[in-house]
C-alpha positions as CSV (number, residue, x, y, z in Angstrom):
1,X,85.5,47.1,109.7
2,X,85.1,50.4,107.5
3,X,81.9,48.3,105.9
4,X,80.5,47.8,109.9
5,X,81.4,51.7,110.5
6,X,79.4,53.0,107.3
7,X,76.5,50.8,108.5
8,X,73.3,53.1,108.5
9,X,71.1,52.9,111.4
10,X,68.5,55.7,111.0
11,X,67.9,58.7,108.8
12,X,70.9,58.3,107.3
13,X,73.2,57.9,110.0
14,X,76.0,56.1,110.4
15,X,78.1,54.5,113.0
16,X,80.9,56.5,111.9
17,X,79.1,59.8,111.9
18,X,77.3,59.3,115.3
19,X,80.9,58.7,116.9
20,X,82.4,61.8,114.8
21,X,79.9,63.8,116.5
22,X,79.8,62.5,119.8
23,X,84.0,63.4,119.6
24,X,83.0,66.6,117.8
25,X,80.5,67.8,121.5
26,X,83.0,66.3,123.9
27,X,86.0,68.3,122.1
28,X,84.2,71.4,122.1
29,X,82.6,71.0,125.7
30,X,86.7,70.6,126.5
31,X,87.4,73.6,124.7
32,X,84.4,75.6,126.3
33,X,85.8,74.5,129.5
34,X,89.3,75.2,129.4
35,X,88.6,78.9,128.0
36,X,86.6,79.0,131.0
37,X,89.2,78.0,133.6
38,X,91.3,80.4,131.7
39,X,89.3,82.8,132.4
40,X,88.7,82.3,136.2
41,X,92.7,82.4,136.5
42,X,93.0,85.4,134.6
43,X,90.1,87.8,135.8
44,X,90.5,86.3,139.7
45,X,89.9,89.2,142.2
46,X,88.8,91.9,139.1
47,X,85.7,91.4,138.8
48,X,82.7,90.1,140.8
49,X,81.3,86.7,141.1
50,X,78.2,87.5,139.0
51,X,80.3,89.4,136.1
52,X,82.5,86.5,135.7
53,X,79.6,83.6,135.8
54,X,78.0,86.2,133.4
55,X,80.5,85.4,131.1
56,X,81.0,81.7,131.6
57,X,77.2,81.3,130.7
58,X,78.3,83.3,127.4
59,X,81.0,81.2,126.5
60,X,79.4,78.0,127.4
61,X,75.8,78.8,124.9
62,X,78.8,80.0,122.2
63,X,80.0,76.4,122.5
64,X,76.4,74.8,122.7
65,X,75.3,76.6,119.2
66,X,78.9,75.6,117.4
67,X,78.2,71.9,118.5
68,X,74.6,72.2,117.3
69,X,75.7,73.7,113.6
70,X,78.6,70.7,114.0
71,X,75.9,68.0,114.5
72,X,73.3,69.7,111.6
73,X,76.9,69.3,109.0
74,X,77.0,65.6,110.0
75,X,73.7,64.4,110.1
76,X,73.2,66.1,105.9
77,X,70.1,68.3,107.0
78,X,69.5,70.7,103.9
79,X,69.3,73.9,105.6
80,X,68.7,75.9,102.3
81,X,65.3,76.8,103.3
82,X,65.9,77.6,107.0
83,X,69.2,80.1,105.6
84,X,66.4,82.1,103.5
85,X,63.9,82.2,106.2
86,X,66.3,82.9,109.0
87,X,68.2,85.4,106.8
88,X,64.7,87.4,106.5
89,X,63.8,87.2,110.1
90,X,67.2,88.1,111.3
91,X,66.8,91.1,109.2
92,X,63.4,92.1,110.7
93,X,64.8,91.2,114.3
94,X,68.1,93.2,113.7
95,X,66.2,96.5,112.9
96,X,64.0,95.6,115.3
97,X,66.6,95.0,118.2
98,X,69.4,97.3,117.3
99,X,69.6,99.2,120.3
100,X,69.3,96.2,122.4
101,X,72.1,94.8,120.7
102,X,74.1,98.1,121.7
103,X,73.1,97.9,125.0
104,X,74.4,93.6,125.0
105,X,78.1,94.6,123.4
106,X,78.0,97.9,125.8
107,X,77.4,95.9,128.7
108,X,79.8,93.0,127.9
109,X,82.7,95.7,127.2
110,X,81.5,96.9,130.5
111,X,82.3,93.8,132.6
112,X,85.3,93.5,130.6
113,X,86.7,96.9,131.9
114,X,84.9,96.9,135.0
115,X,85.0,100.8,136.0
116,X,82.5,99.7,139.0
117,X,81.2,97.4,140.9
118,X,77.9,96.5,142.8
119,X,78.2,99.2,145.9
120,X,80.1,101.5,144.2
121,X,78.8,105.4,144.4
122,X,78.7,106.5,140.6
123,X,77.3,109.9,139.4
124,X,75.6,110.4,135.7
125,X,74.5,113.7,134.3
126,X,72.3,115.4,137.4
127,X,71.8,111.9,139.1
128,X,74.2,110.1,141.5
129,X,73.8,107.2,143.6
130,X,74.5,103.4,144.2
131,X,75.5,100.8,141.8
132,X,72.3,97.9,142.9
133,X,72.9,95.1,139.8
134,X,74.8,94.9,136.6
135,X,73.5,92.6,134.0
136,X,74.2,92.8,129.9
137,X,71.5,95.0,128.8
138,X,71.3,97.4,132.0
139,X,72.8,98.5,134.9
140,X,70.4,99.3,137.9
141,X,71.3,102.6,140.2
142,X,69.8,102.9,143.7
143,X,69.5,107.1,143.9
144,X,70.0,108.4,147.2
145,X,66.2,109.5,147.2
146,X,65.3,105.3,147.3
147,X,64.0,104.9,143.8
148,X,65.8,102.7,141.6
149,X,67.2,103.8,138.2
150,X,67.7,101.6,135.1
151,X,70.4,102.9,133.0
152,X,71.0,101.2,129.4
153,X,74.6,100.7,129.5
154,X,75.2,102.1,126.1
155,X,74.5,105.9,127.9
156,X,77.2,104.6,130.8
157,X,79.7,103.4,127.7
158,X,79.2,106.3,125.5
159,X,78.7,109.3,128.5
160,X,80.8,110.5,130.9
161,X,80.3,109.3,134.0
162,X,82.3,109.3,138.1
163,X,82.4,106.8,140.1
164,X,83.2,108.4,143.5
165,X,83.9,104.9,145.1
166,X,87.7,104.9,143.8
167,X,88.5,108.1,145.3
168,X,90.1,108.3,148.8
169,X,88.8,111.9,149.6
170,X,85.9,114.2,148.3
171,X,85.7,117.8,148.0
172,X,82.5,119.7,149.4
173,X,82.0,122.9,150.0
174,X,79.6,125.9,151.1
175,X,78.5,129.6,150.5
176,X,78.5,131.7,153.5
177,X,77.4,135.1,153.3
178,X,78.1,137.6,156.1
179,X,77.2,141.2,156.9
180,X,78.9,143.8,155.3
181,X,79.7,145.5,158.1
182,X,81.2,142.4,160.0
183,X,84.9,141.9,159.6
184,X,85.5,138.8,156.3
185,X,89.6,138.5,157.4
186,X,88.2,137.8,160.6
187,X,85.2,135.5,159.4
188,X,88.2,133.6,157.0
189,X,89.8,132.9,159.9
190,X,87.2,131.3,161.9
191,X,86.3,129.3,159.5
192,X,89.8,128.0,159.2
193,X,90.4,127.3,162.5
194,X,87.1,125.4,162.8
195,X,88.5,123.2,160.0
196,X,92.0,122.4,161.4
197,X,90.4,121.4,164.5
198,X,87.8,118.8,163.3
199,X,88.9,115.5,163.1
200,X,87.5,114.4,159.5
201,X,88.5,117.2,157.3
202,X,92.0,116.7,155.7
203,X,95.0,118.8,156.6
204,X,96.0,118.2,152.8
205,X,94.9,119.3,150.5
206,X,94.4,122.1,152.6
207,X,91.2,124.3,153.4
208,X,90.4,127.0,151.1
209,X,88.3,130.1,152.3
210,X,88.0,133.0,150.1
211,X,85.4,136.0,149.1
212,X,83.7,134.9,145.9
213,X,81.1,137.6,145.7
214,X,80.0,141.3,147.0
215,X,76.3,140.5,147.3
216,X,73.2,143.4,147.2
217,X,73.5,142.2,151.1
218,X,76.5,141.1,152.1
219,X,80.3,139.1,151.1
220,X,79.6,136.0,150.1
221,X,82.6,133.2,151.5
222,X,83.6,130.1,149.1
223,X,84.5,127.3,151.4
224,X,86.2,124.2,149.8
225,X,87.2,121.1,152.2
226,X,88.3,117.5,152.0
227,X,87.4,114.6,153.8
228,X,87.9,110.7,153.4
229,X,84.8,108.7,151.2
230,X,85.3,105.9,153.2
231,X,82.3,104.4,154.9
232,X,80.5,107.7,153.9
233,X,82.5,110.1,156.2
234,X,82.7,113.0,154.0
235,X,78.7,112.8,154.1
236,X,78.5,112.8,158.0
237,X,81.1,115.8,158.1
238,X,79.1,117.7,154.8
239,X,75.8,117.7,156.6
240,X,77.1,118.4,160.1
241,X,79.9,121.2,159.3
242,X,77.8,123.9,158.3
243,X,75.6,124.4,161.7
244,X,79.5,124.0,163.4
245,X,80.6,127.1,160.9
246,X,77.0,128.9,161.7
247,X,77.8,128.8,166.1
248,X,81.2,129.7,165.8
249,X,80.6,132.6,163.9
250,X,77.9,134.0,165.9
251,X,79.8,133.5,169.2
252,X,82.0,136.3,167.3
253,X,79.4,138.8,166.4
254,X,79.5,137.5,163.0
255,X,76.0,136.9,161.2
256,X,74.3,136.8,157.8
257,X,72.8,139.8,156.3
258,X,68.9,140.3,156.0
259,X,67.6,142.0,152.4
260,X,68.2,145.8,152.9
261,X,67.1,148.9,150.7
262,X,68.8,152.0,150.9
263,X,66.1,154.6,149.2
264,X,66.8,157.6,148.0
265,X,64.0,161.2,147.1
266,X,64.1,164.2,146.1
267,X,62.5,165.9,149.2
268,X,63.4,165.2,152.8
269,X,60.6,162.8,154.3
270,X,58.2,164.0,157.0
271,X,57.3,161.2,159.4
272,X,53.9,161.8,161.1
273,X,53.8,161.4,164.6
């Protein structure tokens, strides 16, 4: 029996050895696909469907290139020369590649901790928009202007960065400046009363009105409100509120200032008739 198993059929191989290594790929494909169930049960409903078959392809190829060094041990194949060669060229390719190779491990810690997702609104630096693809080299930002942004992901894993789709409620605010001569107490109040009554700007935390500034022309008014980021309400009430702010205070006298110059001579001025 042992005799029959040690019988060689080609290149050296044996029966023995072609059945260790057809029991050497099925165990591992077993193993590959047990870590993988594992990790469907585990990361089920945290993180999307394209993260998570990202990361099945990863363990699966992990699997693939263990079986192939498992079948090259078996079957003898003197890999002395390929070692050298391979050791020179990963060299090469290593300097060559090392920030892509940041960008790979930032991007799989990335879908590990999954700070966003695909429709998320993130902000970066001066830019802000929303989250279009994630993939292990890049993440792709759709700015609010249209264009499309690729962002390495080692700048999102190494920089601060907001993602404004967690929140429940977003801050805005405006600078209002009014005439020096019109009554700010009074212009505070309007103001406030304008945002109790509307409908989409939060009760709590509460509306903040306040003089931040005695112009050249006028007081300049700091007003800071909230309203819900769901389906992108405190946008509709940002770009809307303002004009509101602007007709209730002119139905009360209240307007900006214009640029004014107060000059002053030495003689009294004659104006010619």
């Amino acid at each position: 029996m042992w005799a029959f198993l040690n019988t060689e059929l080609f290149l050296g191989m044996t029966i023995i050895k072609i059945i260790l290594i057809f029991l050497m790929v099925f165990l591992l494909f077993l193993i590959s696909k047990l870590i993988i169930l594992s990790l469907r049960m585990s990361l089920k409903d945290k993180i999307p469907d394209h993260t998570m078959k990202i990361m099945e392809n990863m363990v699966f190829y992990f699997f693939v290139l263990l079986a192939l060094l498992a079948i090259i041990s078996l079957t003898g194949i003197n890999l002395g020369g390929f070692v050298f060669a391979g050791s020179i060229i990963g060299i090469v390719l290593g300097l060559a590649a090392q920030s892509s190779m940041a960008n790979v491990v930032a991007g799989f810690l990335l879908l590990l901790e999954s700070p966003f997702k695909i429709g998320d609104s993130i902000s970066w630096g001066d830019h802000e928009g929303i989250v279009a693809n994630l993939s292990l080299m890049s993440t792709s930002v759709r700015t609010f202007n249209g264009p499309v942004v690729r962002i390495p992901n080692e700048q999102l894993f190494t920089n601060a960065f907001v993602n404004n789709s967690e929140i429940a409620a977003r801050r805005f605010e405006y600078d209002i400046e009014i005439r020096y001569r019109d009554d700010a107490r009074k212009a505070i109040e309007i103001i406030k009363h304008c945002a109790e009554e509307h409908p989409l700007i939060l009760k709590l935390p509460a509306p903040m009105v306040f003089v931040v500034n005695l112009g050249d022309h006028g007081v300049l008014l700091r007003c800071r409100f909230w309203s819900p980021v769901a389906n992108w309400t405190w946008w509709a009430v940002y770009t809307s509120f303002r004009l509101t702010l602007r007709e209730e205070l002119l139905k009360e006298g209240i307007d900006i200032p214009f640029p004014q110059m107060t000059l002053w001579t030495d003689e009294p001025m004659q104006i010619k008739k």
